[in-house]
C-alpha positions as CSV (number, residue, x, y, z in Angstrom):
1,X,-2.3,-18.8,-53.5
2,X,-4.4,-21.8,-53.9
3,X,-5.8,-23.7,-50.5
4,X,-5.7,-27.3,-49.4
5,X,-9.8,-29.0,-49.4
6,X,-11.0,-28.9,-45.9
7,X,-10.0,-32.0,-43.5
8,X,-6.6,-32.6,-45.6
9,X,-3.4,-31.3,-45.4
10,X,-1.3,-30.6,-48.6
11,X,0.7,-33.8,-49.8
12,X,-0.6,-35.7,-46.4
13,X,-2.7,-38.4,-48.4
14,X,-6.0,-39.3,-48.3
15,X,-7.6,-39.1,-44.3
16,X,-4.9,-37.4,-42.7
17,X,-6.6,-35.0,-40.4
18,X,-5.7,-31.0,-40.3
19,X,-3.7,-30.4,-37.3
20,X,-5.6,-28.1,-35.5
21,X,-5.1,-25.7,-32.1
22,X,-6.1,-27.7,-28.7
23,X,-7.4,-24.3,-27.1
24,X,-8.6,-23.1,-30.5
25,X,-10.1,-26.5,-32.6
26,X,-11.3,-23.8,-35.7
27,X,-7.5,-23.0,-36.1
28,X,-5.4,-24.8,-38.3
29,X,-1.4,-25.2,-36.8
30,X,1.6,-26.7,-38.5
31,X,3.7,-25.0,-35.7
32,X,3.9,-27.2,-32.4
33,X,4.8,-27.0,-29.1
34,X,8.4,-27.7,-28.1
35,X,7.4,-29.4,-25.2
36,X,4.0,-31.2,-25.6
37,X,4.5,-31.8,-29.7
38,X,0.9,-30.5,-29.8
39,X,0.1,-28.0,-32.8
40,X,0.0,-24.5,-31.1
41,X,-1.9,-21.4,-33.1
42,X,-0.3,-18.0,-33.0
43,X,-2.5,-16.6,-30.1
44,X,-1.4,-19.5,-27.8
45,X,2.3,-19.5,-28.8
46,X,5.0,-17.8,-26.5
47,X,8.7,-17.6,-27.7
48,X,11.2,-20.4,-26.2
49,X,14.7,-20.4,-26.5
50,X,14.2,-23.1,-29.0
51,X,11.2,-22.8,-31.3
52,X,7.9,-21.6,-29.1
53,X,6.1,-23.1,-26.2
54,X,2.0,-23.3,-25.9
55,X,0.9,-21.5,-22.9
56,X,-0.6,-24.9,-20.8
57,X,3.6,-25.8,-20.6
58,X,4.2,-22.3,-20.0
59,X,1.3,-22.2,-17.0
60,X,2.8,-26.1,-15.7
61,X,6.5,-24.7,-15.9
62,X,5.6,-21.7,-13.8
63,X,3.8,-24.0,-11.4
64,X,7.2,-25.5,-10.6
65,X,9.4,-22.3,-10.1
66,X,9.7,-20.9,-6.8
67,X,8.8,-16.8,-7.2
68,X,11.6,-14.3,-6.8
69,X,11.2,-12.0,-3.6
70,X,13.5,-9.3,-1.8
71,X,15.6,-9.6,1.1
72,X,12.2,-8.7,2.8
73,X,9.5,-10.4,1.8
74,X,8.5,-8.3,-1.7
75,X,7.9,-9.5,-5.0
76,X,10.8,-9.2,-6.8
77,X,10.6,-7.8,-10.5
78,X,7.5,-5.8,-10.0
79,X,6.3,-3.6,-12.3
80,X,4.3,-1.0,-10.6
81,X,3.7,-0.4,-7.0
82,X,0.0,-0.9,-7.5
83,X,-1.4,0.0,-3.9
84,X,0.3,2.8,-4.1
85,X,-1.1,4.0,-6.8
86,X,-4.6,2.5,-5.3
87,X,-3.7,4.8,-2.1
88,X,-3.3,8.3,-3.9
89,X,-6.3,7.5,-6.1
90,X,-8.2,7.1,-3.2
91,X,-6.4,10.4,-1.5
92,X,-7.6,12.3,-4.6
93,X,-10.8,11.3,-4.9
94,X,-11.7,12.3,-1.3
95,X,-10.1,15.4,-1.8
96,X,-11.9,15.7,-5.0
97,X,-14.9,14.9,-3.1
98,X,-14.2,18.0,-0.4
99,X,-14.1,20.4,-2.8
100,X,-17.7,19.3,-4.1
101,X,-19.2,19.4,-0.7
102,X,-18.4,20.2,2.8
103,X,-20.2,17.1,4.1
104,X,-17.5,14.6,2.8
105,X,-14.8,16.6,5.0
106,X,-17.6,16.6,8.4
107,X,-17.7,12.8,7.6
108,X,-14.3,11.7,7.0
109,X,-12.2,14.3,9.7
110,X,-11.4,13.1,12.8
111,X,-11.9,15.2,16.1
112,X,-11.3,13.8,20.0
113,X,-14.9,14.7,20.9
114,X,-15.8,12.3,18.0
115,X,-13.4,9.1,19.1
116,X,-15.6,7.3,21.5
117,X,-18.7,7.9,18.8
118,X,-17.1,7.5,15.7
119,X,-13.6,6.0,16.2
120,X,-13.0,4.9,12.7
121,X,-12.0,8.0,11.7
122,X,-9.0,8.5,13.4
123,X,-8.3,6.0,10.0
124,X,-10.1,7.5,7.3
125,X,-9.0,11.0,8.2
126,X,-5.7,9.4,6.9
127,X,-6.9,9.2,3.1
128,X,-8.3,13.4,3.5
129,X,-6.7,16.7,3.5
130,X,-7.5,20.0,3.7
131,X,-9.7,21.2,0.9
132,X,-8.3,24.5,1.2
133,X,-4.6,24.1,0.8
134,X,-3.7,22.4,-2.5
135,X,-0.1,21.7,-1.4
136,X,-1.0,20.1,1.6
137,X,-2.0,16.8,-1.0
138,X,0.1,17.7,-3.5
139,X,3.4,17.5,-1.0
140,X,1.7,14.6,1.0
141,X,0.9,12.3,-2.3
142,X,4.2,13.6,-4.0
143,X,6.1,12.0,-1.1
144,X,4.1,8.7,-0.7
145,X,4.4,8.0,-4.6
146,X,8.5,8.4,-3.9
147,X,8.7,6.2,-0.7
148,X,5.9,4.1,-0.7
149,X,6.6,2.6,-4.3
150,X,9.8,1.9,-2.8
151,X,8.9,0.1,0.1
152,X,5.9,-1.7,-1.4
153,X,8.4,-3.5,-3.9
154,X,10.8,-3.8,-0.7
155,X,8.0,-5.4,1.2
156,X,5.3,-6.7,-0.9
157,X,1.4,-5.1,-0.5
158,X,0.4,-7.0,2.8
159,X,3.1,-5.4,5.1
160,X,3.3,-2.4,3.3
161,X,-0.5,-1.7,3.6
162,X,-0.2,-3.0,7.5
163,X,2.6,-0.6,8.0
164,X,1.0,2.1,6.2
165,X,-2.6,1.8,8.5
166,X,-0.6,1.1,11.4
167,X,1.3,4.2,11.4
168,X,-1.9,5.7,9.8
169,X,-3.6,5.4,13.1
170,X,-0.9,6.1,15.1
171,X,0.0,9.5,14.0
172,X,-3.7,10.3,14.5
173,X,-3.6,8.9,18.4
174,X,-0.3,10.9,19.0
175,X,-2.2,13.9,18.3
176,X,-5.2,12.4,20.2
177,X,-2.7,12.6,23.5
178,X,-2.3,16.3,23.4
179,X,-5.7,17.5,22.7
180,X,-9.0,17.8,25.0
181,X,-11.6,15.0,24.6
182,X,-14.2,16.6,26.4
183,X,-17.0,17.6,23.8
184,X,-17.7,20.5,26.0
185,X,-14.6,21.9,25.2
186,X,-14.0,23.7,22.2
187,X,-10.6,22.5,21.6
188,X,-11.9,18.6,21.3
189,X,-14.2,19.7,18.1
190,X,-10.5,20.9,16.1
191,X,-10.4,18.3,13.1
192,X,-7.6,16.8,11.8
193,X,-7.0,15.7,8.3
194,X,-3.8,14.4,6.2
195,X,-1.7,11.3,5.1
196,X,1.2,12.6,7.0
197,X,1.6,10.2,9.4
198,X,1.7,7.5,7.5
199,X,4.0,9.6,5.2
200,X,6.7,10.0,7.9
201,X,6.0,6.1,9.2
202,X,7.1,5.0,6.1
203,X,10.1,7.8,5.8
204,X,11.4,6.0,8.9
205,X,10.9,2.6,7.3
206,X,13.3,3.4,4.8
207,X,15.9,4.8,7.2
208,X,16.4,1.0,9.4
209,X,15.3,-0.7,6.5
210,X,18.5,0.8,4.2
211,X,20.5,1.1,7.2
212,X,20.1,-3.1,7.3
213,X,21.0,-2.9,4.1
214,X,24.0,-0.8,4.3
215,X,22.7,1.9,1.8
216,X,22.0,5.2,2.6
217,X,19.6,7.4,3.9
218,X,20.9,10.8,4.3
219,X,18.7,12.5,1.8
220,X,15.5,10.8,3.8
221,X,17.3,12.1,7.1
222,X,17.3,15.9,5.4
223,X,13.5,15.4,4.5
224,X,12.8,14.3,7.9
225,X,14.7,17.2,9.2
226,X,12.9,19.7,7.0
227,X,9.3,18.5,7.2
228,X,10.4,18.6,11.5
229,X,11.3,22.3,11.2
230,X,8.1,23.2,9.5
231,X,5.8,21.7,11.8
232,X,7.2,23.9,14.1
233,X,7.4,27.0,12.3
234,X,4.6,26.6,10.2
235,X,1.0,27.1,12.1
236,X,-2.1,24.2,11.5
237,X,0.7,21.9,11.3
238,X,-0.1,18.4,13.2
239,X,3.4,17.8,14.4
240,X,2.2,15.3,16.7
241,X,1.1,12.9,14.2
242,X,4.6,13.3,12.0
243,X,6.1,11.8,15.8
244,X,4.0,9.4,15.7
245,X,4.0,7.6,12.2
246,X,7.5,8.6,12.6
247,X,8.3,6.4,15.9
248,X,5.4,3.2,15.1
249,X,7.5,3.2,11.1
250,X,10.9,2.8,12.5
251,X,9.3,-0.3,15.6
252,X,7.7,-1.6,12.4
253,X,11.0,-1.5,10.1
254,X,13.0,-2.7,12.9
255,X,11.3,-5.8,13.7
256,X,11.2,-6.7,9.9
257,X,14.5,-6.5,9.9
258,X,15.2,-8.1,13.0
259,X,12.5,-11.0,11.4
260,X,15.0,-11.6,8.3
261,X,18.2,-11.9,9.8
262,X,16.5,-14.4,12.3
263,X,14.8,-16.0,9.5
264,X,11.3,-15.9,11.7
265,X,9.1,-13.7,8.6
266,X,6.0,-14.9,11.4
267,X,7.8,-12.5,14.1
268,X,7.4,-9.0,11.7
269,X,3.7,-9.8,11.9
270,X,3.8,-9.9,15.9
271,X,5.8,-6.8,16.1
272,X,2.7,-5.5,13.8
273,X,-0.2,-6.7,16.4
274,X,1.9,-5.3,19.2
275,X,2.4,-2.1,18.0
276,X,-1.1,-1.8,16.9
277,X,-2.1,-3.6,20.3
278,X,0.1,-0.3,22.3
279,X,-1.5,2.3,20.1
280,X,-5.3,1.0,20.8
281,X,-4.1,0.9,24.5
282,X,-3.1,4.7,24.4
283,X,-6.3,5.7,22.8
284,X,-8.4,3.4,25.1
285,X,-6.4,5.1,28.3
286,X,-6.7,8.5,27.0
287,X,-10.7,8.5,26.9
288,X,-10.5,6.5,30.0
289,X,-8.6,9.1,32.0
290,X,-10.1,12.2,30.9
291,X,-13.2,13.9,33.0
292,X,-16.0,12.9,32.3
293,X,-17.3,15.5,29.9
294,X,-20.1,18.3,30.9
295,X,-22.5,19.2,28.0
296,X,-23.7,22.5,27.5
297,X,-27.4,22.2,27.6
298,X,-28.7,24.2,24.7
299,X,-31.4,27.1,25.7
């Protein structure tokens, strides 16, 4: 197969210029753009229903289409509940991180004596777990990969990460309320680790949020029931924290939905400060009101 000479194009005449690619000027295009008429080379054409499309139309026609959400707020048509993933990733490698050394646990954990100190970690004792007990991650990131890529494509990443820090830190101040913050004590030095909360926040989320939506729930409702029992039953078990996340998901879920059918999507993000606003306010009160503690002096 013989070529044209450079500059010409085959049966064109004398001076009539190579058509070449906008994007790509070293790329010779007889192929052009249904819309703009310019020449378009393979790596900048995208398929149209007539002929192709270059992707500057493609990127100016996207420009003027309003995106697709949910009923709440989410993206719809997403592929992959990214955070999600970003979450368990993270989950891992603390836990990961545990195994290799016994500091990453001391640092992470949260105790009551600590709060006052340290208070972060009533958060990033969220993203740890027990370095000890395999299924207590693999049952905790087994559920949040089932729920939470639900709700993330429900709700889109910015409430779904709110709701999953809020009730995060509200599971942990739940089980603040029943233990002893006085560093004298023995009992305020217990740590506590583990995504569970958050887990059951977001199991309650999807219980008002389907219930809006008229589907159902009753195999969340058996979970919850299940994971209840155990707490109970089974010792180490941070119940408190479950109620918690439990209680601040469903507030959470309910004033989302109460923000749709109102058509106020600013009104889910008050309900957010406010719950968030209570559970500071119980952590505040519950350092506030305990004795003041009496160190041991060491001899």
């Amino acid at each position: 197969m013989s070529q044209p000479p450079s500059g010409r194009v085959p049966d064109g005449g004398p001076g009539t210029e190579v058509p070449t690619c906008p994007r790509h000027p070293d790329r010779v295009s007889y192929i052009r753009c249904q819309r703009c008429r310019r020449p378009v080379c393979p790596q900048c054409q995208r398929s149209a229903a007539v002929g192709v499309q270059c992707v500057d139309c493609i990127r100016e026609q996207a420009k003027g289409i309003r995106p697709q959400v949910t009923v709440f707020g989410g993206r719809a048509g997403a592929d992959r509940p990214y955070l999600t993933i970003a979450i368990i990733a993270i989950c891992v490698v603390v836990w990961l991180g545990e195994l290799l050394s016994p500091r990453v646990f001391q640092e992470v954990a949260f105790a009551p004596a600590l709060g006052t100190s340290e208070p972060w970690r009533l958060i990033t004792s969220a993203f740890a777990h027990s370095p000890t007990q395999p299924m207590h991650i693999i049952f905790n990131m087994l559920a949040l990969w089932i729920v939470g890529g639900y709700l993330e494509r429900m709700l889109g990443w910015a409430r779904y990460l709110a709701m999953y820090l809020v009730t995060a830190l509200a599971g942990s101040v739940t089980w603040l309320l029943f233990q002893p913050v006085d560093p004298s004590n023995q009992g305020a030095w217990v740590p506590v680790v583990g995504a569970s909360g958050a887990v059951f926040g977001l199991f309650a989320a999807v219980i008002v949020l389907n219930r809006h939506l008229g589907r159902d729930s009753s195999s969340m409702i058996a979970t919850i029931g299940i994971n209840a029992v155990i707490g109970f039953v089974v010792p180490n078990v941070a119940w408190q924290a479950h109620l918690g996340g439990l209680v601040a998901g469903g507030l959470l879920a309910f004033a989302i939905a109460v923000s749709r059918s109102q058509r106020r999507p600013a009104l889910a993000w008050v309900a957010f400060g406010a719950v968030l606003a209570v559970v500071i306010a119980l952590a505040v009160g519950k350092y506030a009101s305990s004795p003041a503690p009496v160190l041991i002096p060491f001899v």
